[in-house]
C-alpha positions as CSV (number, residue, x, y, z in Angstrom):
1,X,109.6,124.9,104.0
2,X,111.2,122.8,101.2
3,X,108.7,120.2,100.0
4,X,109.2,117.9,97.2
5,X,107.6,114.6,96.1
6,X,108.4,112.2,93.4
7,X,107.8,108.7,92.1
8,X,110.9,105.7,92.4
9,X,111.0,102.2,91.6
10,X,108.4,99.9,89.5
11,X,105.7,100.2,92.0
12,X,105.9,104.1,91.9
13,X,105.9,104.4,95.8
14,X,106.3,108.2,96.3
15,X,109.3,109.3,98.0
16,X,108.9,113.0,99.9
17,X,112.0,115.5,100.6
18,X,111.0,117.8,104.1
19,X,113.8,120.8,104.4
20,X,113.8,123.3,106.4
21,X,114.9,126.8,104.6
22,X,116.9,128.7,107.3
23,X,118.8,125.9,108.8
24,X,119.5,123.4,105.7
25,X,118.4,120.5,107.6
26,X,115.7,117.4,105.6
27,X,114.3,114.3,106.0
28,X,113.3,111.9,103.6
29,X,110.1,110.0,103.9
30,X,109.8,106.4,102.1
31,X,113.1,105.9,99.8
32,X,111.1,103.4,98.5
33,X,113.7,102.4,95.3
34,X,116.5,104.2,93.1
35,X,118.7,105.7,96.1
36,X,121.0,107.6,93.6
37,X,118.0,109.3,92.3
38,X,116.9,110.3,95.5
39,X,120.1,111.6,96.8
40,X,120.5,113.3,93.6
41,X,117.7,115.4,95.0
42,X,118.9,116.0,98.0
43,X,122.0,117.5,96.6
44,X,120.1,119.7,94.7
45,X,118.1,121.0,97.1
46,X,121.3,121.8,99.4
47,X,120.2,119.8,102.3
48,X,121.3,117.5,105.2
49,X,119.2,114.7,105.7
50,X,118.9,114.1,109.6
51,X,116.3,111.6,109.3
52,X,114.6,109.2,107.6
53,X,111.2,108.6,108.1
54,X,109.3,105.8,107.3
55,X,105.3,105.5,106.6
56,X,105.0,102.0,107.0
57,X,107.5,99.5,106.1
58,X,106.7,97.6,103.1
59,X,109.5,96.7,100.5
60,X,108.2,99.5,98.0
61,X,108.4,101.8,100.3
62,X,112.2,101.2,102.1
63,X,113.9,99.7,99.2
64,X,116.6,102.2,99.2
65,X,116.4,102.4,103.0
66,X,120.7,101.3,103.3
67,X,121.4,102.9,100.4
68,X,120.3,106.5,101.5
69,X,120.9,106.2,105.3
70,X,124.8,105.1,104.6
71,X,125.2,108.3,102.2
72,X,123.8,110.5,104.4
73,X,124.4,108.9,108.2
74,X,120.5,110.0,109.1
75,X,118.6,108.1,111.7
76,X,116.4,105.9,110.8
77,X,112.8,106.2,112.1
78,X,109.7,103.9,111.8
79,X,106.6,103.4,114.3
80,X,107.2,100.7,117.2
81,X,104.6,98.5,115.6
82,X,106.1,97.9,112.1
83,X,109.8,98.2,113.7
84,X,109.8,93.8,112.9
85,X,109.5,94.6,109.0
86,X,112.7,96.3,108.7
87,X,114.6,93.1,109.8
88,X,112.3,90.8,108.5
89,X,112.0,89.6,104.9
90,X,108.4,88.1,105.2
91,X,107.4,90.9,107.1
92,X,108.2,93.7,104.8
93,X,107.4,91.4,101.7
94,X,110.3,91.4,99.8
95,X,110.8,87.5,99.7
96,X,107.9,87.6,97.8
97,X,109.2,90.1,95.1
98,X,112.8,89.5,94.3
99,X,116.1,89.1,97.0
100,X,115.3,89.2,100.3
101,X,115.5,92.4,102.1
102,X,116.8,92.3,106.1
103,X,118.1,95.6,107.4
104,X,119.3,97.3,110.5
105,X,117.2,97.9,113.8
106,X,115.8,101.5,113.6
107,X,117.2,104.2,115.4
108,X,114.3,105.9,117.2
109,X,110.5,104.4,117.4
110,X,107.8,106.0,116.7
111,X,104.2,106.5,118.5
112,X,101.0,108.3,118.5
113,X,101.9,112.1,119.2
114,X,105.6,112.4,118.6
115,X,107.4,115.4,117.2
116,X,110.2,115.3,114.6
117,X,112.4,118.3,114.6
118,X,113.8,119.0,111.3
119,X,115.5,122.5,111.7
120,X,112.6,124.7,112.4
121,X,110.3,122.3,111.1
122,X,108.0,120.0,113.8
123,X,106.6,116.8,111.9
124,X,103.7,115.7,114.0
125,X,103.4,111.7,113.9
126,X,99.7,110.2,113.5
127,X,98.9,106.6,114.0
128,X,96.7,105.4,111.6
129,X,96.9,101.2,111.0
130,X,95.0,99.1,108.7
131,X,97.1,99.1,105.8
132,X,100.1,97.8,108.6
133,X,99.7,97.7,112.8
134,X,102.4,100.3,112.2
135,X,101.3,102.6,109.3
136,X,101.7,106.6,110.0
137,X,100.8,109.4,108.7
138,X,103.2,112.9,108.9
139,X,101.5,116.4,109.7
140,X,104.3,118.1,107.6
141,X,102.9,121.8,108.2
142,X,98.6,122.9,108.7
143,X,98.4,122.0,104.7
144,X,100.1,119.2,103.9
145,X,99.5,115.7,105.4
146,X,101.9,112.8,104.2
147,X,99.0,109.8,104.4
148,X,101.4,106.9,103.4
149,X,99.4,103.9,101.9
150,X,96.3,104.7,104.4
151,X,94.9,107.1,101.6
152,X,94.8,107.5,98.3
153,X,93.0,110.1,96.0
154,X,89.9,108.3,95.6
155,X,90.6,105.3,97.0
156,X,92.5,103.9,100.2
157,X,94.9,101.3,101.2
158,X,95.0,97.8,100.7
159,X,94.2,95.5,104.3
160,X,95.5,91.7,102.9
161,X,98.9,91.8,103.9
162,X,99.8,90.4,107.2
163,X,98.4,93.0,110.0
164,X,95.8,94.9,107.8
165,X,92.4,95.8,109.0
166,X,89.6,97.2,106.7
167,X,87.6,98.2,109.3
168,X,90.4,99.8,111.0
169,X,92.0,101.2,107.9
170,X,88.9,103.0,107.7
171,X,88.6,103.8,111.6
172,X,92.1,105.7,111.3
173,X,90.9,107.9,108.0
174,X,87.8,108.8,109.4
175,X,88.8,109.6,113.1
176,X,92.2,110.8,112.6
177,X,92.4,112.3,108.8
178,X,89.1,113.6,107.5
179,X,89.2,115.9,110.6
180,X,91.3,118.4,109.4
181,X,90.2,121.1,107.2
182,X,88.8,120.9,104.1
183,X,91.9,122.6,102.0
184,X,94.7,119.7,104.0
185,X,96.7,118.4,101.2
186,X,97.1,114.2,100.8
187,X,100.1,113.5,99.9
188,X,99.9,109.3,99.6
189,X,101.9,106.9,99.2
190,X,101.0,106.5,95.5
191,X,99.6,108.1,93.1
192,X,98.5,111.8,92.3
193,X,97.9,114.5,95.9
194,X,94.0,115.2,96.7
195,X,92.8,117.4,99.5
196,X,90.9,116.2,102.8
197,X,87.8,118.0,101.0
198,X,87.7,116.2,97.9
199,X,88.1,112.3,99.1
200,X,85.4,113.1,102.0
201,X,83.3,114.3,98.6
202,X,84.2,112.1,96.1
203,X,86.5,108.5,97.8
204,X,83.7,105.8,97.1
205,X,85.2,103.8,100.6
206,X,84.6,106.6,102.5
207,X,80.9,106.7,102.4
């Protein structure tokens, strides 16, 4: 598997690159800003992009949403529950930070359970709200969990925007993420990766 993560934009939102090996297909996950360096990468790495995937959708994290989906034709997928922030300048926050950002309706909605298919490659989605009624988190292969903005190495996500919970924020780490083995990498939304074994150790919210 082809797995790459780097920071875009001001807020540093981490933007992940999935590929398959054998049959060249990828998808990106939160093209959160700079959409030419993103697609630079994707040219490097000698992939087409079939979808892109979003965490959650928060301005930092689908700023360059349009500008990678019309290079690279992929579908656009978010869960059912933050589907409204894509079209929605409130909602996804980015009246509050410079132009108003209203895109296109998603192509496929997301839920609890559901498999992406990228080449040989089955992305596993995992509903885990509190930072958003919507946020996910991607079970990329058995050691490497995308986590979004739900957790962070040594901390977690913020619950203050429209449609956070603390208490479930916490709910969807502890029942859904801190199950899986010790040696899981988190790869969040910001930020440096942890393991599942350090933050149930060492994250001061999880106690």
């Amino acid at each position: 598997m082809i797995f790459v993560g780097f920071p875009v934009g001001m807020m540093e939102s981490n933007c992940y690159i999935i590929g398959c090996e054998e049959t060249r297909e990828g998808a990106v996950v939160d093209p959160g800003a700079e959409a030419e360096k993103i697609l630079k990468k994707v040219e490097e790495l000698g992939l087409k992009i079939k979808y892109i995937i979003l965490t959650h959708g928060h301005i930092d994290h689908i700023g360059a949403l349009a500008g990678v989906q019309q290079a690279t034709g992929a579908q656009v997928l978010i869960h059912a529950e933050d589907a409204p922030m894509l079209t929605d300048a409130r909602k996804n926050l980015s009246m509050y930070v410079g132009p108003n950002l209203s895109l296109k309706q998603a192509d496929r909605l997301l839920q609890e359970g559901d498999i992406i298919s990228v080449g040989k490659i089955a992305i596993e989605v995992i509903h885990t709200p509190g930072h958003t009624r919507g946020s996910i988190s991607l079970k990329c292969a058995p050691d490497i969990i995308l986590t979004g903005d739900t957790l962070f190495a040594g901390s977690v996500g913020r619950s203050d925007f429209p449609g956070g919970s603390h208490s479930q924020l916490i709910a969807s780490i502890k029942n859904k993420l801190l199950k899986f083995p010790p040696g899981t990498g988190v790869y969040p939304g910001h930020g440096p990766k942890s393991t599942i074994g350090e933050e149930k150790l060492y994250n001061p919210f999880l106690g």
